[in-house]
C-alpha positions, 0 to 999 in steps of 0.5 A: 568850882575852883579850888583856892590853895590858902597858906601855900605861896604861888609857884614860881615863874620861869624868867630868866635871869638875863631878863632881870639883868636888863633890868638892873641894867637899865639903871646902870646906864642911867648911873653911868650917864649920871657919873659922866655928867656929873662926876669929878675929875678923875679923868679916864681911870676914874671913869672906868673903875666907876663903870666897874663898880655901876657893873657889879651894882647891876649884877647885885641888884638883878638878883633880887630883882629876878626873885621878886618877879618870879613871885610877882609873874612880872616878865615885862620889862619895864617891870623888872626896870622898876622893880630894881630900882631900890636894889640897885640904888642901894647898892650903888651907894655902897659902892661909892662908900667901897671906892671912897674908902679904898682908893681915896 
């Protein structure tokens, strides 16, 4: 029979926190893609202080991302991916506000 641990959360699992970054860097390459079709005309400069705020948004979001799949016991890729879909959008949000209010 086996024993069933009630009130206690289940152990965590090992995932590397690169794992969880690539991840979140698979939105980043989406916003990345986003920002060049779509972005203004803020030229070469523009374009790369973008991809540094898309940067610090991937690195934000993978770690709740990593978190939440060592809970969950979700190494598969494709998870993590889904997984930092909220953090990363959220925060690429705040970035955009961030840069719109400090360099506009």
């Amino acid at each position: 029979m086996a024993q069933q641990e009630s009130g206690r959360p289940a152990p965590a699992t090992d995932i590397p926190y690169v794992r969880a970054l690539f991840g979140a860097l698979g939105w980043g390459v989406v916003a990345f893609a986003l920002q060049v079709v779509f972005g203004g005309g803020g030229g070469t400069a523009g374009l790369l202080i973008q991809t540094g705020w898309i940067l610090i948004a991937v690195v934000l979001a993978a770690w709740p991302t990593w978190y939440a799949a060592r809970r969950r016991r979700w190494p598969e890729l494709w998870r993590l991916f889904l997984l930092a879909a909220p953090a990363f959008w959220v925060l690429r949000i705040v970035t955009l506000i961030l840069d719109r209010l400090l360099f506009h």
